[in-house]
N, C-alpha and C positions, 0 to 999 in steps of 0.2 A: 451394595455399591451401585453407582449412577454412574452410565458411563455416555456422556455430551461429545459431540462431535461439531464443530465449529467451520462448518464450511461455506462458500460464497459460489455467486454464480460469475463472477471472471476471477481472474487474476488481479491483486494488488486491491482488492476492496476493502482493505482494514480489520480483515480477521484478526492480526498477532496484536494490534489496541485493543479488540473488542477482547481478547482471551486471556491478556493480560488482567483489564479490567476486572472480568468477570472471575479470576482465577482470586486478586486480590477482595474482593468486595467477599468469595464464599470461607476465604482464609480468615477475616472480619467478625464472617458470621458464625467459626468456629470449627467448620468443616477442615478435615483430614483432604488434602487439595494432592490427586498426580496430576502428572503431566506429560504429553507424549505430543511428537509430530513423525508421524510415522514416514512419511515422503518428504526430503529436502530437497532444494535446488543449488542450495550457497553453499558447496563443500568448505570443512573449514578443520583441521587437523589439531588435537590435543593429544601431545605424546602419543604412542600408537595408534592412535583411534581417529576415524573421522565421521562428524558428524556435520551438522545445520549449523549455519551463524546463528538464525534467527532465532530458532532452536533455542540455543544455546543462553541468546538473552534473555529470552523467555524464563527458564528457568532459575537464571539469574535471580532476577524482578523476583519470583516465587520465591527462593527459599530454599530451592531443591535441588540434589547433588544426584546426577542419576549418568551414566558412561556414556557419551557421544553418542556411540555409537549402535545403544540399547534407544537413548530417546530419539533418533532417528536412525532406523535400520538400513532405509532405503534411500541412495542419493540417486536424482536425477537431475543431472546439471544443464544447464538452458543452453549453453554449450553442445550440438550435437555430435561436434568430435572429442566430446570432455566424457559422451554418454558411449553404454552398449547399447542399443537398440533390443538384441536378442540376448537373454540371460536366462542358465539354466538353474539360476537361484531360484530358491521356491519364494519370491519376495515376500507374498501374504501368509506362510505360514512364520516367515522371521517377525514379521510386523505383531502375528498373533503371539508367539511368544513371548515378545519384546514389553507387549501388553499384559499380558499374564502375571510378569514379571513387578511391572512398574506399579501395577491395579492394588494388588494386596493392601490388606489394612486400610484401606483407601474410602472416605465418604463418597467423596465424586471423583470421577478420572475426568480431564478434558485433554480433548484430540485434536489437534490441530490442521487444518488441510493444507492441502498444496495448489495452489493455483485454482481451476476450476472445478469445484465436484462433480460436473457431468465426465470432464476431456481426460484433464491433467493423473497422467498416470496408467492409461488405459493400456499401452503396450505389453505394461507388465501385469496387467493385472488388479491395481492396485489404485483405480479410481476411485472418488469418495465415494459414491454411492454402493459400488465394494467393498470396500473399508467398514463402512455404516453397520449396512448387515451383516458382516465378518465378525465382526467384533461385540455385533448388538447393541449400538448406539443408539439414542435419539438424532436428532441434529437440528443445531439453531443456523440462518440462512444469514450469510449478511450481504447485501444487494448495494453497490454504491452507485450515485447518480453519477452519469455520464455519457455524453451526445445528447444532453440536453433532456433526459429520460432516466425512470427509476424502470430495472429491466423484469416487468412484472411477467412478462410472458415465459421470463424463467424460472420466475419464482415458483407459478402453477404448474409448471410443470414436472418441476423437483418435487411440487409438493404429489403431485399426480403421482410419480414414482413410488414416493419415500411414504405416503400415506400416514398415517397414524404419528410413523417413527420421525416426522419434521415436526416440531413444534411449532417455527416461526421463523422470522425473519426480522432483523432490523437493518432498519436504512440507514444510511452513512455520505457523508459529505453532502449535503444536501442543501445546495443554496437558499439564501432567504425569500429571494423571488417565487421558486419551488414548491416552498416547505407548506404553506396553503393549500394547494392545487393536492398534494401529497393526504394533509392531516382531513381536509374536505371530501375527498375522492378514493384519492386510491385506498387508505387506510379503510376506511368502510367497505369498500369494493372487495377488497379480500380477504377481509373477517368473515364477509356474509360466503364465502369461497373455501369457508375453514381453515384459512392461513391467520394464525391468530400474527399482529406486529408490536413486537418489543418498544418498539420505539423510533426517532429521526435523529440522528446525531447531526447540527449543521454543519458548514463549511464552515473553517477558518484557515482561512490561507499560508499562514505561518507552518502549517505540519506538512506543506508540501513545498515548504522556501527550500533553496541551497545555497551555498555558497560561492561565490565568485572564484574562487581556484576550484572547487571540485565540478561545478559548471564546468569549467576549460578542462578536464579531466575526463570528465564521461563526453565532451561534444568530440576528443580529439584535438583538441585543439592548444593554442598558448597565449599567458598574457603577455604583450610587449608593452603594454606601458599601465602605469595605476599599481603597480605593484604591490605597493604597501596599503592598497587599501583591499586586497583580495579576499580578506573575510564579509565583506558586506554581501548582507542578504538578499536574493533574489525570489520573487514571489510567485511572479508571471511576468510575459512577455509580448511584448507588442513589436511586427513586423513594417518596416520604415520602406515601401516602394512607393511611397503617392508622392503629390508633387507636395512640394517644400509647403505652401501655404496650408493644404487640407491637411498635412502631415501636423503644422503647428496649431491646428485647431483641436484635431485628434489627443493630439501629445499633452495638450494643459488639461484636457478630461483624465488622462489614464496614467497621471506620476507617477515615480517610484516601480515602472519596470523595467527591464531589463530590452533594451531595442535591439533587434537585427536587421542590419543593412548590410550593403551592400558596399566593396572596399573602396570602391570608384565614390561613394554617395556621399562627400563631404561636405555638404551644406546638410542634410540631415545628421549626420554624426553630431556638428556641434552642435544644431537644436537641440538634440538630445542630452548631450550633456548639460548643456548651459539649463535643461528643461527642470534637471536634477535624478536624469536616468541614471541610477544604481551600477550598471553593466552594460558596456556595448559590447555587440559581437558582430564582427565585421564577416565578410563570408567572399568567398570566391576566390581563396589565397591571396588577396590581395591586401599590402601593406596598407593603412591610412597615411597620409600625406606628416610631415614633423609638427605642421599647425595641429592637429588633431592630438596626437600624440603629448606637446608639450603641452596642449590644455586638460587633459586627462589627468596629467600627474599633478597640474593646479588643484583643478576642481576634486583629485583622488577618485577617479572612475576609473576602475579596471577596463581595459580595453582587449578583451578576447578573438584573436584572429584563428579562422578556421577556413580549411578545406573548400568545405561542401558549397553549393548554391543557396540564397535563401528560404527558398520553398522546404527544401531538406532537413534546412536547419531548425528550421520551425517546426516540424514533424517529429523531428527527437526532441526539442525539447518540450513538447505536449510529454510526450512518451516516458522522459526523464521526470519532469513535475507531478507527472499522475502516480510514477513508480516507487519514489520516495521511500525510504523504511526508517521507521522511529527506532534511532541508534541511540540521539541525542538523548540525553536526564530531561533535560525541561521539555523536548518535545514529546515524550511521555509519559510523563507528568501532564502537558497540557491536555494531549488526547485525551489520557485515562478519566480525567477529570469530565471533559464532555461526552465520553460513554458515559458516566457515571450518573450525569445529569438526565441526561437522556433516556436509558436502559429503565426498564420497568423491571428491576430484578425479583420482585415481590411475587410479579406474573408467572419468572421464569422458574422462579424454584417451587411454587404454588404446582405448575404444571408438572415440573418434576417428580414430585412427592408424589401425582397423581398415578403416572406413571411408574412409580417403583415398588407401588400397593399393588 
């Protein structure tokens, strides 16, 4: 039995696509498929037992019926008043059992991380690279692009840790501008480094769109006007402080986002709508004026008022658009499909076999 460990170097890098993927593609190939996430963060309760949302999908997608609370033993909720800090549970030996458990009759186990395999977990014990050697895993690395960079300097150093026991890395969301600079450079750069890479999955913006009511959900915030149009999709977002002329020059380059202004800012407001902005969000608790409003519910633009300033506002929703998780059918299906395309699985399980000789 093969037992893979599926971890990244931040948070929210697209491990539970890439493991879903990777979980159906070895199910395909015939392979006896467990599955475990030993550390959750998204408590989520089935009759007595609580285990991982994501978890829970996961295993969904698979096939497989295995207790909350066995496929993730250990919750640590992002929530620090929702967590104990100090626990005289012995979490790593739950985790081992838990695995013991699940591994049986099994071609490959895959293990899914939490957060970041250096950080995420470390209070208790129970960090990836903990985890890894606890269990005696390999571990495939998945590194997504962001602040304009693929984060190699943690890649090697995971790999420096984990030695032998990492196979690789693949890269994930990787713009098209990028993915040159990436498949010319970095990718040779770190083969000759021992870091073999699986592959570049590109960006496509749609796996990290939301919806215009759950937008105004996660910001705090409410729509007052657009109402019926609150299922339209949001992709990304552009912030509306320049003057009204470079704002319409800006705005006919970048259609189809979501603008934040400012409540006072009603000559940008209706640029933006008239522009065919999907979602305003107004900021500063201030109301938009009735002109604004009855055009909204013409044109069907949700119109989300919130709180915060808009420097603020723009900052969650980077935070929000990056954080996204594939709950949606078709946005997992579309992921799945571009790991699929992407992933050199041929490499992965070649490496594998090597490994379990």
């Amino acid at each position: 039995m093969i037992g893979l460990y599926i971890g990244s170097t931040d948070a929210f890098a697209g491990k539970n696509i890439v493991l879903m993927a990777l979980g159906l593609e070895m199910q395909r190939r015939g392979m006896r498929v467990g599955y475990m996430k030993p550390v959750g963060s998204i408590p989520k309760r089935i009759d007595d037992a609580i285990g991982d949302e994501d978890a829970i999908v996961i295993q969904e997608l698979l096939g497989l019926e295995i207790a909350p609370d066995v496929l993730t033993p250990v919750i640590i909720p992002d929530n620090l008043r929702a967590t104990t800090l100090s626990d005289e549970t012995d979490a790593l030996a739950a985790i081992q059992s838990a695995y013991n458990t699940i591994s049986k009759d099994k071609d490959v186990m895959l293990v899914g991380g939490c957060g970041s395999i250096q950080y995420t977990g470390t209070h208790r014990g129970v960090d990836g690279l903990t985890l890894s050697k606890q269990l005696g895993l390999k571990t495939l690395l998945v590194d997504r692009y962001r602040r304009n960079r693929l984060n190699y300097d943690a890649v090697l150093n995971i790999k420096k840790t984990l030695g032998d026991d990492m196979l690789g890395v693949l890269f994930n969301d990787v713009p098209e501008d990028f993915s040159r600079d990436a498949e010319d450079i970095l990718v040779p750069f770190l083969e000759k480094n021992s870091v073999d890479v699986f592959g570049t999955v590109p960006r496509d913006p749609m796996l990290n769109a939301i919806k215009a009511s759950e937008l105004a959900w996660r910001l705090k915030g409410k729509i007052i006007s657009g109402n019926s149009q609150s299922q339209r999709i949001i992709q990304n977002f552009l912030i509306g402080t320049m003057q009204v002329e470079n704002f319409m020059t800006y705005f006919r380059q970048s259609a189809n986002l979501a603008t934040i202004v400012g409540g006072d800012r009603t000559d940008l407001q209706l640029i933006a709508m008239e522009g065919g902005c999907p979602c305003l969000i107004v900021t500063g608790n201030i109301t938009p004026n009735e002109i604004v409003r009855a055009r909204s519910e013409q044109l069907g633009v949700p119109v989300i008022q919130v709180s915060e300033d808009t420097y603020t506002v723009a900052r969650r929703m980077e935070l929000i658009l990056n954080s996204q998780k594939l709950r949606e059918l078709v946005k997992i299906k579309r992921g799945a499909e571009l790991v699929d395309n992407a992933f050199d699985y041929n490499k992965l399980c070649q490496k594998l076999s090597q490994n379990s000789e």
